[in-house]
C-alpha positions, 0 to 999 in steps of 0.5 A: 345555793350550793357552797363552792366546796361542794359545787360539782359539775363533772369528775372523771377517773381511770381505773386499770382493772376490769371493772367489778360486775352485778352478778354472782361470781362462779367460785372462789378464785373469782370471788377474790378477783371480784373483791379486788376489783371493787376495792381498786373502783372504790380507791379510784372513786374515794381520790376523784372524790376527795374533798366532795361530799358524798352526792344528793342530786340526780347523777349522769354516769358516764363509763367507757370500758376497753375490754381485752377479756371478761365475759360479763355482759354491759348490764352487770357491768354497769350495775357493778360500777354503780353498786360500788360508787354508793357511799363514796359519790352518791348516796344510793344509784337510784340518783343516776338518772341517765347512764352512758355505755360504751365499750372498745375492743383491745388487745391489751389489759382491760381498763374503765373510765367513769365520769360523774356529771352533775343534771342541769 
Protein backbone atom coordinates (compact mmCIF):
# COMPACT_ATOMS: atom_id res chain seq x y z
CA UNK A 1 0.00 0.00 0.00
CA UNK A 2 1.51 3.21 -0.77
CA UNK A 3 1.83 6.07 1.80
CA UNK A 4 -0.32 9.14 0.85
CA UNK A 5 2.95 11.07 0.89
CA UNK A 6 3.97 9.18 -1.95
CA UNK A 7 0.79 8.67 -3.71
CA UNK A 8 0.72 10.09 -7.08
CA UNK A 9 -1.47 9.77 -9.77
CA UNK A 10 -0.40 12.81 -12.34
CA UNK A 11 1.71 15.73 -12.25
CA UNK A 12 2.12 18.06 -15.05
CA UNK A 13 4.76 21.20 -15.57
CA UNK A 14 5.53 24.09 -18.20
CA UNK A 15 8.57 24.69 -19.44
CA UNK A 16 9.38 27.98 -21.37
CA UNK A 17 12.24 27.03 -23.19
CA UNK A 18 12.71 24.80 -26.31
CA UNK A 19 13.16 21.36 -24.77
CA UNK A 20 16.64 19.57 -24.27
CA UNK A 21 17.11 17.24 -27.54
CA UNK A 22 18.97 13.25 -27.29
CA UNK A 23 21.39 14.24 -30.18
CA UNK A 24 24.77 15.78 -30.22
CA UNK A 25 24.77 19.23 -30.25
CA UNK A 26 26.70 20.77 -33.58
CA UNK A 27 29.29 23.28 -31.79
CA UNK A 28 29.87 25.01 -28.81
CA UNK A 29 27.24 28.01 -29.08
CA UNK A 30 24.95 24.85 -29.01
CA UNK A 31 26.21 22.95 -26.52
CA UNK A 32 25.83 26.03 -23.76
CA UNK A 33 22.17 26.58 -25.25
CA UNK A 34 21.54 22.57 -24.66
CA UNK A 35 23.18 22.83 -20.85
CA UNK A 36 20.45 25.60 -20.45
CA UNK A 37 17.82 23.88 -21.42
CA UNK A 38 18.34 20.73 -19.55
CA UNK A 39 18.92 22.67 -16.32
CA UNK A 40 15.69 24.83 -16.97
CA UNK A 41 13.67 21.00 -17.38
CA UNK A 42 15.11 19.93 -14.58
CA UNK A 43 14.33 23.34 -12.22
CA UNK A 44 10.71 22.67 -13.51
CA UNK A 45 10.79 18.83 -12.64
CA UNK A 46 12.74 19.16 -9.37
CA UNK A 47 9.44 22.25 -8.24
CA UNK A 48 6.42 19.63 -9.65
CA UNK A 49 8.07 17.26 -7.84
CA UNK A 50 8.86 18.33 -4.61
CA UNK A 51 7.82 16.38 -1.70
CA UNK A 52 7.69 13.31 -4.32
CA UNK A 53 9.85 10.56 -4.14
CA UNK A 54 11.79 9.82 -6.77
CA UNK A 55 9.50 7.23 -9.16
CA UNK A 56 9.79 3.24 -8.84
CA UNK A 57 6.66 2.28 -10.94
CA UNK A 58 6.07 2.24 -14.51
CA UNK A 59 5.38 5.94 -15.95
CA UNK A 60 3.11 7.37 -18.87
CA UNK A 61 4.99 10.72 -20.05
CA UNK A 62 2.84 12.65 -21.83
CA UNK A 63 4.56 15.93 -23.52
CA UNK A 64 2.68 18.45 -25.82
CA UNK A 65 5.43 20.74 -27.53
CA UNK A 66 4.51 24.25 -29.26
CA UNK A 67 7.40 24.76 -31.47
CA UNK A 68 8.50 28.25 -33.12
CA UNK A 69 11.93 27.06 -33.99
CA UNK A 70 14.31 24.10 -33.66
CA UNK A 71 15.11 21.72 -36.03
CA UNK A 72 15.19 18.24 -33.86
CA UNK A 73 12.88 16.01 -34.83
CA UNK A 74 10.17 14.17 -32.26
CA UNK A 75 12.24 11.32 -31.31
CA UNK A 76 15.50 13.13 -29.76
CA UNK A 77 13.21 15.41 -28.34
CA UNK A 78 11.24 13.21 -26.51
CA UNK A 79 14.44 11.26 -25.54
CA UNK A 80 16.17 14.47 -24.39
CA UNK A 81 12.89 15.33 -22.01
CA UNK A 82 13.10 11.46 -20.63
CA UNK A 83 16.89 11.41 -20.44
CA UNK A 84 16.54 14.63 -18.20
CA UNK A 85 13.71 13.68 -15.97
CA UNK A 86 16.01 10.42 -14.62
CA UNK A 87 17.18 10.97 -10.89
CA UNK A 88 14.30 13.77 -10.22
CA UNK A 89 10.84 11.85 -11.40
CA UNK A 90 11.72 8.02 -12.14
CA UNK A 91 14.65 6.38 -11.37
CA UNK A 92 15.69 5.14 -14.99
CA UNK A 93 13.30 6.03 -18.39
CA UNK A 94 12.88 2.51 -19.01
CA UNK A 95 10.17 2.76 -16.38
CA UNK A 96 8.23 4.77 -19.13
CA UNK A 97 5.98 2.55 -20.66
CA UNK A 98 3.72 4.46 -22.82
CA UNK A 99 4.67 7.95 -24.33
CA UNK A 100 2.60 10.65 -25.79
CA UNK A 101 3.84 13.41 -28.44
CA UNK A 102 2.13 16.12 -29.60
CA UNK A 103 3.53 18.92 -31.29
CA UNK A 104 1.87 22.71 -32.35
CA UNK A 105 3.04 24.93 -34.83
CA UNK A 106 3.50 28.91 -33.30
CA UNK A 107 4.73 31.70 -34.24
CA UNK A 108 6.10 32.60 -30.91
CA UNK A 109 8.59 31.34 -28.37
CA UNK A 110 8.84 27.47 -27.97
CA UNK A 111 7.33 25.97 -24.91
CA UNK A 112 6.49 22.27 -23.38
CA UNK A 113 4.35 20.80 -20.92
CA UNK A 114 5.34 17.25 -19.46
CA UNK A 115 2.59 15.37 -17.48
CA UNK A 116 3.98 12.18 -15.38
CA UNK A 117 0.61 9.91 -14.92
CA UNK A 118 1.04 7.10 -12.93
CA UNK A 119 0.03 3.18 -14.76
CA UNK A 120 -3.09 1.46 -13.50
Amino acid sequence: MKSSQNLLTSISFVVNERPPYKQAPADAAERKSQAQRKEVCQQEARKAFAGHNVLTDPRAVSIRHWRGQGRADSANIIGGILDVLESIVYQDDNQVVEISYIEHRTMHSDWYQVTITEVV
